[in-house]
PANULO-300631 format. One line per 5 residues: their letters; for each residue x, y, z of N, C-alpha, C. Coordinates in steps of 0.2 Angstrom, whole numbers. Layout:
<rs>
a) X/Y/Z/X/Y/Z/X/Y/Z | ...
</rs>
This chain:
<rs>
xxxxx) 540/514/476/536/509/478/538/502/474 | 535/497/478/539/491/472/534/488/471 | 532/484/468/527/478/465/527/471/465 | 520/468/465/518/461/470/521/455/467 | 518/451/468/515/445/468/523/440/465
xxxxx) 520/433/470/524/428/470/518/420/470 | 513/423/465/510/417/462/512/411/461 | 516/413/454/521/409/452/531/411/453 | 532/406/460/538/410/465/543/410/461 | 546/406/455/551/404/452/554/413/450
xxxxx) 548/417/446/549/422/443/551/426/450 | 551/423/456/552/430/462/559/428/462 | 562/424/460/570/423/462/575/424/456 | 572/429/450/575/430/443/577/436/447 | 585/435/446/588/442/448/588/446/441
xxxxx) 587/445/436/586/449/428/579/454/431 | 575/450/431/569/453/434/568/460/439 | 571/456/444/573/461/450/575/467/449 | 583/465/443/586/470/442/582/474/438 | 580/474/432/574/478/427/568/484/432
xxxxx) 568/478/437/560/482/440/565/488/444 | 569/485/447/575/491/451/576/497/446 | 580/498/440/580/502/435/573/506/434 | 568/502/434/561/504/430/558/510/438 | 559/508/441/558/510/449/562/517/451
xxxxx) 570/516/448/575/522/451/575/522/457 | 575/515/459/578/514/466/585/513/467 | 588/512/471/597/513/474/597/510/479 | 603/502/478/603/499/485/610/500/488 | 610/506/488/614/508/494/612/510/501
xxxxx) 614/505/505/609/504/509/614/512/516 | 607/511/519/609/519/523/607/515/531 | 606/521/535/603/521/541/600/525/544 | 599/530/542/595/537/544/589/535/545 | 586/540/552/580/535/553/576/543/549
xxxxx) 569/541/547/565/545/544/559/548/549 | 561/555/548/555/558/554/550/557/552 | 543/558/557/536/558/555/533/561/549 | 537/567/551/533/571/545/538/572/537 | 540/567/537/544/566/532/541/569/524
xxxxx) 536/567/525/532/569/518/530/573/517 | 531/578/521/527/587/520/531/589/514 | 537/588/513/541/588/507/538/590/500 | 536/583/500/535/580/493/528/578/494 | 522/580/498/516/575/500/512/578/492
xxxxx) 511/584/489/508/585/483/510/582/477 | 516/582/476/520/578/471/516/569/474 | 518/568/480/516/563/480/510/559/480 | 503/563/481/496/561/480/498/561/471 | 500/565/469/497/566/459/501/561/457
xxxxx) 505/559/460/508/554/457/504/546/458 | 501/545/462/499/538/465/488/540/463 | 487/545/463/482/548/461/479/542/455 | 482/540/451/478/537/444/487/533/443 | 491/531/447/499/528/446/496/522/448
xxxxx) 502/515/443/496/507/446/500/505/453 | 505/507/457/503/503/464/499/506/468 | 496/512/469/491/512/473/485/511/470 | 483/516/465/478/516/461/476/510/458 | 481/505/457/477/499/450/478/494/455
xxxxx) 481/495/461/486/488/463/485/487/471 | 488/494/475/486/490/481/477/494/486 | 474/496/483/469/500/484/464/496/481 | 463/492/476/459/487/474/458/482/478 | 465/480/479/466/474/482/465/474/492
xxxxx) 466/478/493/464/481/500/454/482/502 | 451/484/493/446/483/495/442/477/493 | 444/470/489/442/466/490/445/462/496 | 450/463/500/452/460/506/445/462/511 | 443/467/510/438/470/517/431/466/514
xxxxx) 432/467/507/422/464/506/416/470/508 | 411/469/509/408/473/510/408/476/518 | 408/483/516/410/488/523/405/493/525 | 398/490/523/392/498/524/392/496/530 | 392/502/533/391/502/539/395/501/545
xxxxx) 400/498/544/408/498/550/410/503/551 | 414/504/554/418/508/556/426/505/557 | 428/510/553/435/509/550/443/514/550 | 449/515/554/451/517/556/458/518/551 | 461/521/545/464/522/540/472/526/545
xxxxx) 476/520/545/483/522/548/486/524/545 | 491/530/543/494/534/537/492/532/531 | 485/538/533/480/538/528/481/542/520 | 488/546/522/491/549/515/486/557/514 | 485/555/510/479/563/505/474/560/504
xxxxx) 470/552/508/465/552/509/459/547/503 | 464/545/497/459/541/493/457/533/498 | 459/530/501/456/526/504/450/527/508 | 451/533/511/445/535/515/439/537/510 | 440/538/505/434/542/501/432/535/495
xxxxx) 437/530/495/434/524/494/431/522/498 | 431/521/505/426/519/508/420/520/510 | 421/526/510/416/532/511/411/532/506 | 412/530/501/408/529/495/406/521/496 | 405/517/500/407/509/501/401/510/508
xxxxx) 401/515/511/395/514/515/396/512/524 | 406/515/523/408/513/528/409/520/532 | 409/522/540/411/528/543/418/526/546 | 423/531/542/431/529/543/433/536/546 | 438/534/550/442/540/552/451/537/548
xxxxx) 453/543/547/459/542/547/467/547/550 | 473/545/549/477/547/553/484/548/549 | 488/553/549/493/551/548/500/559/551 | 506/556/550/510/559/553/511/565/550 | 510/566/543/511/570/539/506/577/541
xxxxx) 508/584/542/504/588/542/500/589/535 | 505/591/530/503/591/524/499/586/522 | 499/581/521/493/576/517/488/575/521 | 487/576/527/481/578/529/476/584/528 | 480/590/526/477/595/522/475/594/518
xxxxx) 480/590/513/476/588/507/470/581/508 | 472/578/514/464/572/514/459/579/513 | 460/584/519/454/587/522/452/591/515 | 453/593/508/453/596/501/448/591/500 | 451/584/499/448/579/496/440/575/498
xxxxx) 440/576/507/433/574/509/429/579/513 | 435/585/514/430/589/519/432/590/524 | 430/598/526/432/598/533/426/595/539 | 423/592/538/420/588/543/421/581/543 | 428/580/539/430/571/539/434/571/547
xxxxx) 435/564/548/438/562/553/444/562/553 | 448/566/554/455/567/552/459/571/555 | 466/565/558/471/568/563/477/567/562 | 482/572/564/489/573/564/490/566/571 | 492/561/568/496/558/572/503/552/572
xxxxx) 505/549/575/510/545/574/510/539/577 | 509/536/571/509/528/574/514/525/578 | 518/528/580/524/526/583/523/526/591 | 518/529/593/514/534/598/509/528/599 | 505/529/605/501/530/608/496/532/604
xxxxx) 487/530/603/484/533/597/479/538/601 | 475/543/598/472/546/598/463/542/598 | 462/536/600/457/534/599/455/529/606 | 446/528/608/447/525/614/447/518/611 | 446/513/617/448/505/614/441/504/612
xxxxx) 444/499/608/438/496/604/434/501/599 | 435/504/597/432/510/592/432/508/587 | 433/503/585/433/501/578/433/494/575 | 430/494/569/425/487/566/432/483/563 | 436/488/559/443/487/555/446/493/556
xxxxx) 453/491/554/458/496/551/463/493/547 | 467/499/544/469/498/538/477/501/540 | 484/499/538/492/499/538/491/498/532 | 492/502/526/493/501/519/499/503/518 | 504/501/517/512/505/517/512/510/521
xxxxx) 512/507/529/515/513/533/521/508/538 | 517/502/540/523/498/544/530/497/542 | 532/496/537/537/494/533/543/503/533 | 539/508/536/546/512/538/546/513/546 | 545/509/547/545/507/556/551/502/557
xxxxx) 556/503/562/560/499/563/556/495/568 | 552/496/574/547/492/578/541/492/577 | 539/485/575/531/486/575/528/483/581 | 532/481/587/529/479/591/519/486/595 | 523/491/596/521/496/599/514/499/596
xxxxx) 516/499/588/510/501/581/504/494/584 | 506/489/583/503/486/581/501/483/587 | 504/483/593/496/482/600/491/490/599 | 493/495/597/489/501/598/483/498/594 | 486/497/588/480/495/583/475/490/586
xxxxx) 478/484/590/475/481/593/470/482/597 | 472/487/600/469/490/607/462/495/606 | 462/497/598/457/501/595/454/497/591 | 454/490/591/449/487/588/445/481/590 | 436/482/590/433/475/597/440/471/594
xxxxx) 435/466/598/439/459/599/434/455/589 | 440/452/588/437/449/582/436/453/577 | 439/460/577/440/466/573/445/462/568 | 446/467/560/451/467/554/457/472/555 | 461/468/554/468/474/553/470/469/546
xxxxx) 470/476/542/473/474/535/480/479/533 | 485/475/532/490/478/533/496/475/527 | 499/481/523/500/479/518/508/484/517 | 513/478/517/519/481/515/525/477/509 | 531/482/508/533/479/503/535/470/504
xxxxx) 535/468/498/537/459/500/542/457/502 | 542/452/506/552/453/512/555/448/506 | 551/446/500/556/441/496/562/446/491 | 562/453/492/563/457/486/572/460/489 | 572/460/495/581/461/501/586/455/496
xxxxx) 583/448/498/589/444/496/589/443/487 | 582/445/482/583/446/475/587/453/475 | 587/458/478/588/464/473/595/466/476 | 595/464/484/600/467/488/605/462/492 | 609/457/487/609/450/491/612/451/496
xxxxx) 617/457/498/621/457/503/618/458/509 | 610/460/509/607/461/513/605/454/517 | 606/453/524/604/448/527/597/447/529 | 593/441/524/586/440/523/582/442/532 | 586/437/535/583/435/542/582/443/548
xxxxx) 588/448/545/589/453/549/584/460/547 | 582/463/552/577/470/552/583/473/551 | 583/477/542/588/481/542/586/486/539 | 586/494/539/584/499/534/589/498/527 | 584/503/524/587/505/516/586/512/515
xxxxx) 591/516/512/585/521/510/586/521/502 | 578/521/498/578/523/494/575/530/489 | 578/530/483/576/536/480/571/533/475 | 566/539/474/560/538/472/558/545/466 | 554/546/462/553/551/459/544/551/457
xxxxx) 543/557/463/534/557/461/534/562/458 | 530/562/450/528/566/446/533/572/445 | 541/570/444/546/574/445/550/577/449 | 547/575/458/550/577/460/552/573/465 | 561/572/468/564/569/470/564/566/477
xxxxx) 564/562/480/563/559/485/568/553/489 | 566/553/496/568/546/497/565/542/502 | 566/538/504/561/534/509/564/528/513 | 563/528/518/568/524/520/564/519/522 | 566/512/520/560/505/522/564/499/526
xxxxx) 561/498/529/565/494/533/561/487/533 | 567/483/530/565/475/528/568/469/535 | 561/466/534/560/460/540/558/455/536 | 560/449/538/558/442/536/553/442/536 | 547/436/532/540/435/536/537/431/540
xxxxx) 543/429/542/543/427/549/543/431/554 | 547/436/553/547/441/559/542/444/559 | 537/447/553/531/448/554/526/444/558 | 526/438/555/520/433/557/521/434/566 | 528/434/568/528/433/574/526/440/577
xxxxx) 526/447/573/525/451/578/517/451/577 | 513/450/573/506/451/572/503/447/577 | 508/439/580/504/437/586/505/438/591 | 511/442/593/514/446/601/509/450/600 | 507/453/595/501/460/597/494/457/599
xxxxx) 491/450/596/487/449/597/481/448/592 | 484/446/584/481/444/580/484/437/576 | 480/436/574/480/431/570/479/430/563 | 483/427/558/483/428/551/477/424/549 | 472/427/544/467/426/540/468/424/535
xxxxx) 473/428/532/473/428/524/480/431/523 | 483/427/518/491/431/515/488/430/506 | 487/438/505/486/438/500/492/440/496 | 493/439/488/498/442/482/495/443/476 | 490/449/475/486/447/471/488/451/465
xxxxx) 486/451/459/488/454/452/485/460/454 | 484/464/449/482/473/448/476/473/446 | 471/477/446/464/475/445/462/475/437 | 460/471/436/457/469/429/457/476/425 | 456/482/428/453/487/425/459/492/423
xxxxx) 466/489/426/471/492/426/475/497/417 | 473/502/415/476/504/409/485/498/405 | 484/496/401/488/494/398/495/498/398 | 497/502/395/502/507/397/506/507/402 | 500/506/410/506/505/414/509/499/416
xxxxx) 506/495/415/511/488/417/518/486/415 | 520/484/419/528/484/418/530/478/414 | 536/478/410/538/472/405/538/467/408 | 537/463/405/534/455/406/534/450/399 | 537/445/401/539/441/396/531/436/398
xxxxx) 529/437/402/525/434/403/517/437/406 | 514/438/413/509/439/415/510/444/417 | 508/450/415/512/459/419/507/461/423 | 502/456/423/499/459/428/500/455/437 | 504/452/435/506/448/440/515/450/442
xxxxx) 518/453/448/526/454/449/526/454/457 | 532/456/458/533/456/466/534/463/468 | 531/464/474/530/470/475/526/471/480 | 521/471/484/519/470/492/515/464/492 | 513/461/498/510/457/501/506/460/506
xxxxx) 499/456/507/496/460/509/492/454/514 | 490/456/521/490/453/525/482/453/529 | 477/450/531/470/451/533/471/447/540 | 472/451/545/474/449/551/466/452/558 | 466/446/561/460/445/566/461/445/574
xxxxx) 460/453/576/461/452/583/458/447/587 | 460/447/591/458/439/594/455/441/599 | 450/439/602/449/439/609/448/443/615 | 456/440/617/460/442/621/462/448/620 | 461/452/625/465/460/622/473/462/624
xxxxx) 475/463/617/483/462/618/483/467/625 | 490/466/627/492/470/635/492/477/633 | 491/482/636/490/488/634/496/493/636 | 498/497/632/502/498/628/507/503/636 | 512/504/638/513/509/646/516/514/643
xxxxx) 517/516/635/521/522/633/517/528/636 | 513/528/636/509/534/638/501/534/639 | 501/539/643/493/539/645/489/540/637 | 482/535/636/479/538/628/474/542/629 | 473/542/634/468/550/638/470/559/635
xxxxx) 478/556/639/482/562/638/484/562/631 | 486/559/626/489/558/619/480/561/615 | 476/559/616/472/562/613/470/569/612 | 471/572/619/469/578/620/475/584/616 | 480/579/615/485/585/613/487/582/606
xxxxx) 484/577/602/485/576/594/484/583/590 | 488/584/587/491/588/581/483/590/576 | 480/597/579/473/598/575/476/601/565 | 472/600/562/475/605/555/470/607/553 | 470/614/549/466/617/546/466/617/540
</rs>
């Protein structure tokens, strides 16, 4: 994973910088093209909950900052898109909100089901698809690191649209598109290009493949879907963050580059509705797990 904020932007363009967090990260910018299947992370999905379990980009970093993006949720309804092993749902869930969530993975949603229960809202699906929900079903939803291994968000992100009333939240949080021209200058800023990279949860080896877009090509596909930008946040790691993990800094560690995070407001108007597939028939045959 990589780390935020462009507070102060001068430090987002220290390639010294860059380079340290790359090292510190065991990332590799050899850039690939492999596309990444759904269930990519049955692999490594255990390794990867204990790692991010009490690690600071989920735990200190993008999970604080997604829950004061939302503000107070008793009582909404809220819809967790590659939900992972589920601490977002039991954050909310302790917040007073009824959330369902989803993800492509079989495995981590075994593990959500571990975490909240086998009577939690939770399905095997693929955002890439057609969703298993009716329109309008939902108060908010949540994309925390899952758009950014999509080569198309046109597709994700009207479904999302199409599951949320009118004047609904989509909070949608991926890596920072300023970190391609600092870490990988060869990489052309302007162009939708994968990467794969390697990762290490709790020892065990990985890789991911991320696919980096301007943000302007973002900005543009969030209004072809039918939202509107609220809020573009880069916020620090939560106050409460243990000292140990912040990364070297000659200056403010609780502030780096690493995602950005976006509070987006369906509009109105309901985006066009999706013709990949009937969502009648997609729901009756989503992927059940025990």
């Amino acid at each position: 994973m990589f780390v935020d904020d462009t507070a102060d932007f001068p430090r987002a363009v220290d390639a010294s910088i860059a380079s340290d967090l790359a090292h510190w990260l065991g990332m590799t910018s050899e850039t690939q093209t492999a596309e990444q299947q759904p269930d990519h992370y049955d692999s490594f999905a255990e390794a990867y909950a204990r790692a991010n379990e009490n690690g600071l980009f989920n735990r200190w970093y993008a999970r604080p900052a997604v829950l004061d993006l939302l503000g107070d949720v008793a009582g909404r309804r809220i819809l967790d898109a590659g939900c992972g092993s589920g601490p977002l749902v039991a954050d909310l869930k302790e917040r007073g909100a009824s959330v369902a969530g989803f993800d492509a993975s079989p495995a981590m949603i075994r593990l959500a089901r571990k975490r909240l229960g086998d009577d939690a809202d939770l399905k095997v699906a693929d955002l890439s698809l057609p969703l298993p929900y009716d329109n309008e079903a939902f108060d908010d939803a949540l994309a925390v690191l899952v758009l950014h291994y999509l080569e198309d968000w046109s597709g994700p992100l009207t479904e999302l649209r199409r599951v949320l009333r009118p004047g609904g939240r989509l909070v949608v949080v991926v890596n920072h598109p300023v970190i391609p021209p600092v870490m990988y200058p060869e990489v052309d800023y302007f162009a939708t290009v994968p990467n794969t990279e390697e990762y290490d949860f709790d020892g065990v080896s990985a890789t991911l493949t991320i696919w980096y877009r301007s943000l302007s090509a973002m900005s543009e596909s969030f209004t072809a879907a039918g939202f509107r930008i609220s809020a573009i946040s880069e916020p620090p790691v939560s106050p409460d963050t243990p000292p140990e993990l912040l990364p070297p800094s000659d200056s403010d560690p609780t502030r780096f580059i690493g995602f950005i995070f976006f509070a987006l407001e369906a509009s109105p108007t309901v985006a066009p509705e999706s013709d990949r597939a009937d969502v009648g028939v997609f729901a009756s045959t989503s992927t059940p797990v025990s």
